[in-house]
Structures are given as C-alpha cells and as structure tokens.
PAZAPA-4460 file (N, C-alpha, C; in steps of 0.05 Angstrom, whole numbers, plus 32768, in hexadecimal, padded with zeros to 4 digits):
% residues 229
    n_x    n_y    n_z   ca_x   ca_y   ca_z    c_x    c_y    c_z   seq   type   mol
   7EBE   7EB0   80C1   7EC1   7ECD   80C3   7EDE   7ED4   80CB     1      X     A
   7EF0   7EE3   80BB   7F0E   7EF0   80B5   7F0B   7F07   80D4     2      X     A
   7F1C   7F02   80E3   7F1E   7F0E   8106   7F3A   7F13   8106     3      X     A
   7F48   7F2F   8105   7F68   7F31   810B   7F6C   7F4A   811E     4      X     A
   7F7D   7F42   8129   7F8B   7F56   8143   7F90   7F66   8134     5      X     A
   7F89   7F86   813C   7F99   7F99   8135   7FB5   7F91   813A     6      X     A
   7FC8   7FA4   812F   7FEB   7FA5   812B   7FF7   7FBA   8134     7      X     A
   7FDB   7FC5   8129   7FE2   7FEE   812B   7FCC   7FFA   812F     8      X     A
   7FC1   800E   813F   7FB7   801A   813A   7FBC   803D   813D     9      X     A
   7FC4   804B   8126   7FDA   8061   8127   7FC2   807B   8111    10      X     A
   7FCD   808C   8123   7FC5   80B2   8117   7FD8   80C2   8110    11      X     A
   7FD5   80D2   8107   7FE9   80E6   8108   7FE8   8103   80FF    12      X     A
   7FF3   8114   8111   7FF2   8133   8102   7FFE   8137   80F4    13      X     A
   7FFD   814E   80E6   800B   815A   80CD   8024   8176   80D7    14      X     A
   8040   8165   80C7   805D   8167   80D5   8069   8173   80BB    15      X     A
   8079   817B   80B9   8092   817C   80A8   80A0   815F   809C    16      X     A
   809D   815D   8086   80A8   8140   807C   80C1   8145   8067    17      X     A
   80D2   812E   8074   80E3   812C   8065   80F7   814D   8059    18      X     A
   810A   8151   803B   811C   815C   8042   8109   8178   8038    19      X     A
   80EE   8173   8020   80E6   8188   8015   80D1   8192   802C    20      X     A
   80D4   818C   8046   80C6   8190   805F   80A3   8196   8051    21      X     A
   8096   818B   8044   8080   818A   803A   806D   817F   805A    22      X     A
   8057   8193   8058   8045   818B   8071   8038   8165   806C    23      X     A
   803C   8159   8075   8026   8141   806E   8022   8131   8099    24      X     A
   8018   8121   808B   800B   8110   80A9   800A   80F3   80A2    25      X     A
   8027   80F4   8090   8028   80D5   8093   803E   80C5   80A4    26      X     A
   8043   80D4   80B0   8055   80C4   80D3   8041   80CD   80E1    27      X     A
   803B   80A9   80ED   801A   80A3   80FA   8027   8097   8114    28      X     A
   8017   809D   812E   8025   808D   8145   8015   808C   8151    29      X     A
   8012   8069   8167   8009   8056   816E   7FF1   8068   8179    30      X     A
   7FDA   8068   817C   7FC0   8073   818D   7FC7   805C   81A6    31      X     A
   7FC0   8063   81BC   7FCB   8065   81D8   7FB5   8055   81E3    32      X     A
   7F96   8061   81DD   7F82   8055   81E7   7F6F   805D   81D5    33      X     A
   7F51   8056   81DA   7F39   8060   81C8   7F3E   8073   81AF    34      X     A
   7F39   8071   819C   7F2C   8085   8190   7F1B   808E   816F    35      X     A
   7F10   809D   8175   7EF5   80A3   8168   7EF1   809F   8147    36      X     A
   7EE1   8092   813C   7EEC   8089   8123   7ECB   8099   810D    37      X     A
   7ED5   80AE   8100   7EBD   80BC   80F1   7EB7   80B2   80DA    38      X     A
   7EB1   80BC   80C5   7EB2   80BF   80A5   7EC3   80C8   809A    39      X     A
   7ED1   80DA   80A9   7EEE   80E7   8098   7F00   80D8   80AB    40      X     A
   7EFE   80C7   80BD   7F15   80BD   80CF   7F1F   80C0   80E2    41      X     A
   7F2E   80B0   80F2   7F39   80B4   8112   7F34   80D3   8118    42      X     A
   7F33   80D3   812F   7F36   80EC   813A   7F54   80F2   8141    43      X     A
   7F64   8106   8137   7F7C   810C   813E   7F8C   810C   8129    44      X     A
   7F86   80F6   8115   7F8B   80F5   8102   7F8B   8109   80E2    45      X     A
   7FA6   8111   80DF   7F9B   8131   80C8   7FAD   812E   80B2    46      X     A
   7FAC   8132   8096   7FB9   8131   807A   7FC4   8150   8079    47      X     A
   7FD8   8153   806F   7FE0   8169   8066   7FD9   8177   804F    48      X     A
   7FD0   815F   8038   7FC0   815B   8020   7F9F   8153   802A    49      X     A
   7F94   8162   802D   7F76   8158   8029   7F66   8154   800D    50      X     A
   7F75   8163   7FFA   7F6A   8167   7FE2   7F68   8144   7FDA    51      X     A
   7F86   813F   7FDF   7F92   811C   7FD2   7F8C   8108   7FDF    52      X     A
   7F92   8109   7FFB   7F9A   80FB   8014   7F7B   8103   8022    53      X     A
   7F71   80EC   802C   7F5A   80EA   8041   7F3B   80F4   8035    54      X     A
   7F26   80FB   8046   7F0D   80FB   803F   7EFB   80E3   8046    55      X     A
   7EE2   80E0   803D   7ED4   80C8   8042   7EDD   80B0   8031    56      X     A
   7EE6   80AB   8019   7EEE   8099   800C   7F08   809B   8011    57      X     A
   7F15   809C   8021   7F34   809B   802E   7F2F   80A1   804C    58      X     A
   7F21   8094   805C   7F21   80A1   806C   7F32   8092   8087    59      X     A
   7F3A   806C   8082   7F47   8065   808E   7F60   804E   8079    60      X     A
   7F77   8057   8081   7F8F   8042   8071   7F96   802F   807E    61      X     A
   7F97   801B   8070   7F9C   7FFB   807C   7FBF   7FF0   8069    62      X     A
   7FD2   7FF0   8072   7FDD   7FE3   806E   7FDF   7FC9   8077    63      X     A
   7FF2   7FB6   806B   7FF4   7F9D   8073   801A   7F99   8083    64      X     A
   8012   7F91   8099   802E   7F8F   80A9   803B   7F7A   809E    65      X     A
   802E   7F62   808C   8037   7F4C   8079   804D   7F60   8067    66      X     A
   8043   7F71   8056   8057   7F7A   8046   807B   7F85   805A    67      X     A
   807B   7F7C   8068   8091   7F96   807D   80A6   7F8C   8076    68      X     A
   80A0   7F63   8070   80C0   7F58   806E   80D1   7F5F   8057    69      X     A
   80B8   7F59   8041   80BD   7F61   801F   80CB   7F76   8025    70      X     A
   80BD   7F95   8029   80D2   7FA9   8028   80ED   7FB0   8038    71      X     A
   80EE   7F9E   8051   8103   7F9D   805E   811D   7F83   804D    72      X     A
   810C   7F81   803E   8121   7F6D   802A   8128   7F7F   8015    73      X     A
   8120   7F83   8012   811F   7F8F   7FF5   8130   7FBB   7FFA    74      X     A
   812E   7FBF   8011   813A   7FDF   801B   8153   7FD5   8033    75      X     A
   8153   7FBA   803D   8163   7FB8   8053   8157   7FC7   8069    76      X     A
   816C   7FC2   8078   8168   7FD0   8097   8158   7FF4   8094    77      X     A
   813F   7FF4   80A9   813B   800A   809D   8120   8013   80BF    78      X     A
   8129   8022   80C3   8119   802B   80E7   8100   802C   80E1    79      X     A
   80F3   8038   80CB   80D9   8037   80C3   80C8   8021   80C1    80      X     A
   80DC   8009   80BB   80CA   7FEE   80BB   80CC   7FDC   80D1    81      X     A
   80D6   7FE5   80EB   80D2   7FD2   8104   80B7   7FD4   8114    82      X     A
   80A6   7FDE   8106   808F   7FE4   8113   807A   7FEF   8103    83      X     A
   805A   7FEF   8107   804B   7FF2   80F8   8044   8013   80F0    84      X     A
   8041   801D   80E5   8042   803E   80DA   8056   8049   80C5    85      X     A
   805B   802F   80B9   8075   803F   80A5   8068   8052   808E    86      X     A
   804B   8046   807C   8045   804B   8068   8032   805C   806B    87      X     A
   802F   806D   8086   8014   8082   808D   7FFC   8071   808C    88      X     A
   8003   805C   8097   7FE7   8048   80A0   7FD7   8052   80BC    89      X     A
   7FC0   8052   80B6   7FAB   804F   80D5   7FA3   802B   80E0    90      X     A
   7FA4   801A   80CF   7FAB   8001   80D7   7FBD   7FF1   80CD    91      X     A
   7FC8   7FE1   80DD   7FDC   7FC7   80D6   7FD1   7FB5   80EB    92      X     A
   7FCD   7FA2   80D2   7FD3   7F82   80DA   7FDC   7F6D   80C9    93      X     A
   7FDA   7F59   80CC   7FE8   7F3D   80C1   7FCA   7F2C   80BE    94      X     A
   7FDB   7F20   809C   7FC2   7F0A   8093   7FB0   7F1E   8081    95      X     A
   7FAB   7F2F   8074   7FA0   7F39   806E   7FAF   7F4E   8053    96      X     A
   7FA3   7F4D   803A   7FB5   7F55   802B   7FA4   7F59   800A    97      X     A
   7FB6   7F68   7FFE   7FA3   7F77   7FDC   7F9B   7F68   7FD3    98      X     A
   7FA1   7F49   7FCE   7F9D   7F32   7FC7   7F81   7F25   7FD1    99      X     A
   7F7F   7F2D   7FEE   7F63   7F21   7FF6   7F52   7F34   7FFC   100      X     A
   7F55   7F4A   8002   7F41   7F60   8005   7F39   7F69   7FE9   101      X     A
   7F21   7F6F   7FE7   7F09   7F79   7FD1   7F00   7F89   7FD8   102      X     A
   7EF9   7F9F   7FC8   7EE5   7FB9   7FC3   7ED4   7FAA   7FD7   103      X     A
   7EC7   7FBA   7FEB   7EA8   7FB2   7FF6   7EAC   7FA0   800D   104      X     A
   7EC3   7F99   800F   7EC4   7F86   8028   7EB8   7F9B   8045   105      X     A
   7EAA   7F9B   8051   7E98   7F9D   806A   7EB7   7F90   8080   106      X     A
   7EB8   7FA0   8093   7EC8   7F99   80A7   7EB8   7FA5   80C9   107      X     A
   7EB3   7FA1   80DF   7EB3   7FA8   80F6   7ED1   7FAD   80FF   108      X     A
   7ED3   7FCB   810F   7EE8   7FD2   8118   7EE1   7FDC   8130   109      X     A
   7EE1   7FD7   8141   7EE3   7FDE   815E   7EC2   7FE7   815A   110      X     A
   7EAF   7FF3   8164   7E96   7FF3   8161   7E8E   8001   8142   111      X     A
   7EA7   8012   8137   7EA4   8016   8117   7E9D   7FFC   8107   112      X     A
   7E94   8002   80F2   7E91   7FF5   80D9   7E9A   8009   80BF   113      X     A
   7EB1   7FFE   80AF   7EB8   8004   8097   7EC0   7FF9   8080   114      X     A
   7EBE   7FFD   806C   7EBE   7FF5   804B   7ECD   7FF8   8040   115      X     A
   7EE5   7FE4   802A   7EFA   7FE9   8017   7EEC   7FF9   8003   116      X     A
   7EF7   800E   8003   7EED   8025   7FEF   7F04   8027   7FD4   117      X     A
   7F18   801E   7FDA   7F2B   801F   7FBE   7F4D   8019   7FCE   118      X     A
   7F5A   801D   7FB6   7F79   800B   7FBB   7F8E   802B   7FCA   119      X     A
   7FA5   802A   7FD4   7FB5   803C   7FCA   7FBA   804A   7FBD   120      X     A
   7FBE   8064   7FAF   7FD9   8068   7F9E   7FEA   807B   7FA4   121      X     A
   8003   8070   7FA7   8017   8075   7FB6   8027   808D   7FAF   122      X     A
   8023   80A6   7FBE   803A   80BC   7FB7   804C   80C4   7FBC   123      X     A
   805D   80DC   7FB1   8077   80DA   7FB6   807E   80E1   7FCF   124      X     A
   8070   80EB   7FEC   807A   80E2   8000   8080   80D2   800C   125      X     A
   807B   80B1   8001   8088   80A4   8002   80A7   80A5   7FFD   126      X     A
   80AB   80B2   7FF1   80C9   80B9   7FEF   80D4   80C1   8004   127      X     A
   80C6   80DE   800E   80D6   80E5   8022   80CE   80DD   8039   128      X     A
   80C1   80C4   8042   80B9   80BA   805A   80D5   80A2   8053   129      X     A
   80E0   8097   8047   80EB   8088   8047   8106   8093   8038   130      X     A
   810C   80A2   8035   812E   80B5   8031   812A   80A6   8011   131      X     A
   8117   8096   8006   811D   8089   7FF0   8117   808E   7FD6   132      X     A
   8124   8091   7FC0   810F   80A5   7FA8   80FB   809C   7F9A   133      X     A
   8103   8086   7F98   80F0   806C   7F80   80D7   8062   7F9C   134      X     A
   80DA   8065   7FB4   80CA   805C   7FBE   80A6   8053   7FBF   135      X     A
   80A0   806F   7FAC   807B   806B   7FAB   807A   8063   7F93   136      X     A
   8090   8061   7F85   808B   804D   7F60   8092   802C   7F69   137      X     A
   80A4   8027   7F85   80A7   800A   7F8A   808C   8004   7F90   138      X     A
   8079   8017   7FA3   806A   800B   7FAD   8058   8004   7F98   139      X     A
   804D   8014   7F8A   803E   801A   7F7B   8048   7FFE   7F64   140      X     A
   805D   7FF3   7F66   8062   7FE5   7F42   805D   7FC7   7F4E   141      X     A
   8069   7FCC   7F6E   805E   7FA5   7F81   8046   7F9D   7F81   142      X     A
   8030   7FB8   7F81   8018   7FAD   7F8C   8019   7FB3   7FB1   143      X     A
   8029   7FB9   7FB9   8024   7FB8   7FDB   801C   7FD9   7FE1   144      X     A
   8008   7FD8   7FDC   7FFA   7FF9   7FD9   7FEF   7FF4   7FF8   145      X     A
   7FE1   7FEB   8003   7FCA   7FE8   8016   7FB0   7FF1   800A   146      X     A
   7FA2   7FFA   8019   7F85   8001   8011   7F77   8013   8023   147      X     A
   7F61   8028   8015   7F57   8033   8026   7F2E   8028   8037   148      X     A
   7F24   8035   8046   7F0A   802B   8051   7F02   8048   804D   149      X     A
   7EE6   8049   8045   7ED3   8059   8053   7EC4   8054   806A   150      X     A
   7EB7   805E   807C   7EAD   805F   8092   7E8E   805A   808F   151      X     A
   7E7D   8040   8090   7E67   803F   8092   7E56   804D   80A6   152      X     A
   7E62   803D   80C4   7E5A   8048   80DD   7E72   804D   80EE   153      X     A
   7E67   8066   80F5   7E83   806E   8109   7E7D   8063   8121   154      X     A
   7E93   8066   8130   7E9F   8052   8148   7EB2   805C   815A   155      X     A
   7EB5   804E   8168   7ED7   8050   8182   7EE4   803A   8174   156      X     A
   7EFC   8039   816E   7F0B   802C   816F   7F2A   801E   8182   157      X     A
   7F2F   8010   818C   7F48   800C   819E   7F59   8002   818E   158      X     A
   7F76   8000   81A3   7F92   7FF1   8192   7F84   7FCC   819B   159      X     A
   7F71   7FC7   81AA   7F6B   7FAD   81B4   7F5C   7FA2   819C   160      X     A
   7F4E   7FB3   818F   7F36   7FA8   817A   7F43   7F92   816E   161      X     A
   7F35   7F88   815D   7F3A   7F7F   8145   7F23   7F83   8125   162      X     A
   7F2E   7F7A   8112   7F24   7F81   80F4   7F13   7F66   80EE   163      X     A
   7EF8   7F67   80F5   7EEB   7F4D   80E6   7EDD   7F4E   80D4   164      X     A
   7ED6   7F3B   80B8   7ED3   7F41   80A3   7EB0   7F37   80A8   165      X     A
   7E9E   7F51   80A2   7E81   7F50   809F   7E77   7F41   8085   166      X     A
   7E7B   7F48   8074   7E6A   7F46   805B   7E8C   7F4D   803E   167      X     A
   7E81   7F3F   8030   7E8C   7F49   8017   7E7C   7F4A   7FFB   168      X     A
   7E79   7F65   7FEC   7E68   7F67   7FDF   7E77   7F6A   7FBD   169      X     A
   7E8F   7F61   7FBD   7E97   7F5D   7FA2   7EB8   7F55   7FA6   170      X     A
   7EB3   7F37   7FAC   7ED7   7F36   7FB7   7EDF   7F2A   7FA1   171      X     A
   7ED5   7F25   7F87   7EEB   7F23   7F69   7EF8   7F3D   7F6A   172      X     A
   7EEF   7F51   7F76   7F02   7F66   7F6A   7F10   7F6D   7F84   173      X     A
   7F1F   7F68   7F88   7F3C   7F71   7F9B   7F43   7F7D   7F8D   174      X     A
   7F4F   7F83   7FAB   7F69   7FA5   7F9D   7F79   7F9C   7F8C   175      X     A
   7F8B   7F82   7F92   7FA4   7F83   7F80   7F95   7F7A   7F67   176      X     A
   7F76   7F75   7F59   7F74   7F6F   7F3F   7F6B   7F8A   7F38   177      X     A
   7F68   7FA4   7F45   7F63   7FBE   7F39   7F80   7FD4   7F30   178      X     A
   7F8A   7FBE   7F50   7FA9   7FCD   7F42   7FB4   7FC7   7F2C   179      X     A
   7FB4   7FA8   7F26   7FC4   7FA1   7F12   7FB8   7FAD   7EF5   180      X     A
   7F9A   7FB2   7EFC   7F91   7FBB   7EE4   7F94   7FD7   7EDB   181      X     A
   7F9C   7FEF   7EF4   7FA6   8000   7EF3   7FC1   8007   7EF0   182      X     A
   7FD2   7FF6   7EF4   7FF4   7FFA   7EF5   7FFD   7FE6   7EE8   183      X     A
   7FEF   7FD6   7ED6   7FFC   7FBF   7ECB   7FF8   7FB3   7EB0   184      X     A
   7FDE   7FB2   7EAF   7FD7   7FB8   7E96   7FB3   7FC9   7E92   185      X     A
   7FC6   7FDD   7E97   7FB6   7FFD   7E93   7FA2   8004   7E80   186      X     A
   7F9C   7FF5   7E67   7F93   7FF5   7E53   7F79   7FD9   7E4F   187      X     A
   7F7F   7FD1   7E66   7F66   7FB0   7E60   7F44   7FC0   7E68   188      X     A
   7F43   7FBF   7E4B   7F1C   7FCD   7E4B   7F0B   7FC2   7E56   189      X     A
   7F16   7FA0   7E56   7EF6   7F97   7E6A   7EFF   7F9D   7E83   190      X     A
   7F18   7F9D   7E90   7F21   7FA5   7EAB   7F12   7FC3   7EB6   191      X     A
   7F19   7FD1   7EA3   7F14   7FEC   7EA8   7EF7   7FFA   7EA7   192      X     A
   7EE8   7FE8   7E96   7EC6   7FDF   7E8D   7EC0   7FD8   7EAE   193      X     A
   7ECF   7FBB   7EBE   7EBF   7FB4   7ED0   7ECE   7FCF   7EF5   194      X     A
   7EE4   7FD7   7EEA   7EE5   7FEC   7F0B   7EDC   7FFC   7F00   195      X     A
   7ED0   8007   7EE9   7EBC   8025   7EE4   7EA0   801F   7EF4   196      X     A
   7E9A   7FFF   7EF1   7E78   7FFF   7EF7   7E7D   7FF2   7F1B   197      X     A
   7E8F   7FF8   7F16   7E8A   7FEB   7F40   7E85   7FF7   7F57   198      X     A
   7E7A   7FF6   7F59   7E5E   8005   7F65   7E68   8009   7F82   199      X     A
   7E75   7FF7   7F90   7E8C   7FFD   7FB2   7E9F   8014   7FA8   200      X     A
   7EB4   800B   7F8A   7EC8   8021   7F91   7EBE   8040   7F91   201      X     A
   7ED0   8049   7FA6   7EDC   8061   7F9A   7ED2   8075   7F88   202      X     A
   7EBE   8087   7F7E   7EBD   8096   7F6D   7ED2   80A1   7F5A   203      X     A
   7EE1   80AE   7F6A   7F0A   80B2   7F56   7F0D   80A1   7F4F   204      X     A
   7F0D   8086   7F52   7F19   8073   7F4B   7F0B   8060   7F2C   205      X     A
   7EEF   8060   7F3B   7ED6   805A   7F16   7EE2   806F   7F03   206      X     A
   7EE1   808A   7F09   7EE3   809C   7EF9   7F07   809E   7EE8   207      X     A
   7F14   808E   7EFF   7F2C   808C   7EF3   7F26   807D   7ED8   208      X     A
   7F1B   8068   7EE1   7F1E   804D   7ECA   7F0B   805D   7EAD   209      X     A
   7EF3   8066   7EBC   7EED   8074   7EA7   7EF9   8083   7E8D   210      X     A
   7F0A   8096   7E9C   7F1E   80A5   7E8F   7F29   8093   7E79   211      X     A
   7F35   8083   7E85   7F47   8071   7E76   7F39   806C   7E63   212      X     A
   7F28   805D   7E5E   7F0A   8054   7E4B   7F0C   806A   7E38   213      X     A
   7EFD   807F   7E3E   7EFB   8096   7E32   7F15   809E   7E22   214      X     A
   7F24   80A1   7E26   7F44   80A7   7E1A   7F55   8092   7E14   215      X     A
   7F4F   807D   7E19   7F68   8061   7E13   7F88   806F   7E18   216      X     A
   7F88   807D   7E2C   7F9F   808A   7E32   7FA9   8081   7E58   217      X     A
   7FBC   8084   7E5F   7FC7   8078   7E77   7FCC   809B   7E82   218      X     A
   7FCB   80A4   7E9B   7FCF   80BB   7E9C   7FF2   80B6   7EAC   219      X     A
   7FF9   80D4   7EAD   801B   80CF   7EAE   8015   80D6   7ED4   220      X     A
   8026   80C2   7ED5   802A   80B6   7EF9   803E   80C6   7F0B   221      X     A
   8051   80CF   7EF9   806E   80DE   7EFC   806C   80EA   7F15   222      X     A
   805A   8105   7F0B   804F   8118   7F1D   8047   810C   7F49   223      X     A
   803C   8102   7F45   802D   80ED   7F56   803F   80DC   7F66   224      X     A
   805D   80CF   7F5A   8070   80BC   7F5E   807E   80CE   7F65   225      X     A
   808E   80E8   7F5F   80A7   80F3   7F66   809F   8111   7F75   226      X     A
   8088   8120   7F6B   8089   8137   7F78   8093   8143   7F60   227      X     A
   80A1   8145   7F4B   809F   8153   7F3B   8097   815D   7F23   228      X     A
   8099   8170   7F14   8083   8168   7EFB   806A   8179   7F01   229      X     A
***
C-alpha cells in the first residue's frame, strides 16, 4: 500500500491576478492547521471561475512537487517554484505522478476519502500566474498537468496527513494515457471508444471524447491557452 507525506497542503481566496487583474484563486497558501474537506472542497478554498474551475468533479488539485525541477530547468530561476503552490494546487507531494495515477485510484486523506476523477487542462492563467505567455500550452504539450479528485467521504484534513492509496479500479488508464490521447494523438478511435465508456472519469471529460467520435474533429484550444479568441 502507496503512503506519502503531504508537501502541501494549500487554499486559497479569490484575488486580482496577474496584469489583466482577472478575479481567480489560484495563489493558494499553506493551511496552518485542520481543515474541512467537502464535495466541492477545502473549506476556505474559492475559484473565481466556478463555471470552469472547481465543483464535485474538481473538487481537490494534486500537483506533483516531482515536476518543480523540470520547470525550474526549463523557466530558470523563478520565486513561484521554491515551494509547493505554484500551479493552484491543494496538494503537493513527491513520488507520485500522471504516469502512475489512474482514473479511480481510491486514496485516504486525513479522515477524507477521495477519487481521481480526470486529468488537468491547463488555462491561460497560467500565464499570468507565471508572467509567462506560452505557459498553459507548455504545460498542457509535457503532460505535467496534475490531476483532479472528487470527494467520496468528507473529512478533516492536516498539513501532517498523508495520501494512501485504497483501491484502484482502472489503473491501465492513467492520466498521462488520456492525455496523450487527448493532446497527442487526438483522433485514436479506440482511445477515444475506451475514455467515452469509463465509467470513474469525469462526465465533461467521456463526453469530451464523445464529441470527438461524433465529429472526428479536435476542438480549437486557443481560446482556453491564451485568454483570447
């Protein structure tokens, strides 16, 4: 059984971001002690976007603190990555990553229990959280998306807990083989045949693949990546 120290455990209100001062709540900072973990998520914790951002099938983000060196290689020196909360995460830790996490993985989190409900997809506040323009198309083209949980049973959670892995109920399909089949090669019908019928993800997300099926068309990302459009 997979047992890791939290890294992070971070909330955050909804601020003025970046230069188009757009409301969001993705500068998240450290929770201090206890706290309360629902169906829609932390307590304290608020999106500026609710329409996009959060809900029950988004209701907690896991980045991986593994990815921090890559982008500190790859952006240089940069204040956002000395510490866990760069990517509007509610957890960071190490050892754990798109590669080994699957739709359905079952986790215990502090007396919570929650479920990989689907992958990332990364928007253009990423840009202005990181002064950078291409930033939510880098993330988005690496694969270092993180992933979101729904909330089985709610709970308390601490910065002491840790993430242990309960049950997995379809770990051929990890995130990074939904991503790749979404951002990589976009068009693979049995790919898009098997995340339509999987029964853990995401509703938006079957219905994405659906789409695709239905139209043999890729939809345009632009919008989504830059903010404009």
């Amino acid at each position: 059984m997979m047992t890791l120290p939290l890294l992070g455990l971070l909330v955050g209100k909804v601020v003025p971001l970046g230069p188009r001062r757009v409301l969001s709540g993705i500068a998240k900072t450290q929770v201090p002690d206890s706290v309360t973990l629902s169906e829609t998520g932390f307590h304290g914790d608020v999106q500026g976007d609710p329409i996009r951002h959060g809900g029950p099938e988004k209701a907690v983000h896991h980045y991986p603190f593994d990815h921090y060196a890559a982008w500190a290689e790859g952006l240089g020196p940069h204040p956002l990555l000395s510490h866990p909360g760069a990517f509007g995460e509610n957890l960071s830790t190490a050892g754990l990553s798109e590669n080994t996490v699957a739709i359905g993985d079952v986790f215990a989190l502090g007396t919570a229990i929650v479920e990989v409900s689907q992958g990332r997809q990364p928007c253009w506040k990423l840009n202005e959280r990181f002064g950078t323009p291409a930033m939510a198309r880098n993330v988005q083209s690496t694969g270092r998306t993180g992933w979101y949980y729904r909330v089985l049973q709610a709970g308390t959670v601490t910065p002491e807990d840790s993430l242990t892995l309960m049950e997995r109920r379809s770990p051929e399909w990890t995130v990074a083989r939904i991503w790749r089949t979404f951002y990589i090669d976009p068009l693979n019908r049995s790919e898009l045949s098997g995340i339509a019928a999987l029964e853990r993800l995401a509703d938006g997300w079957r219905s994405h693949a659906t789409r695709r099926l239905e139209t043999n068309k890729v939809e345009d990302w632009n919008k989504r990546l830059t903010g404009i459009g």
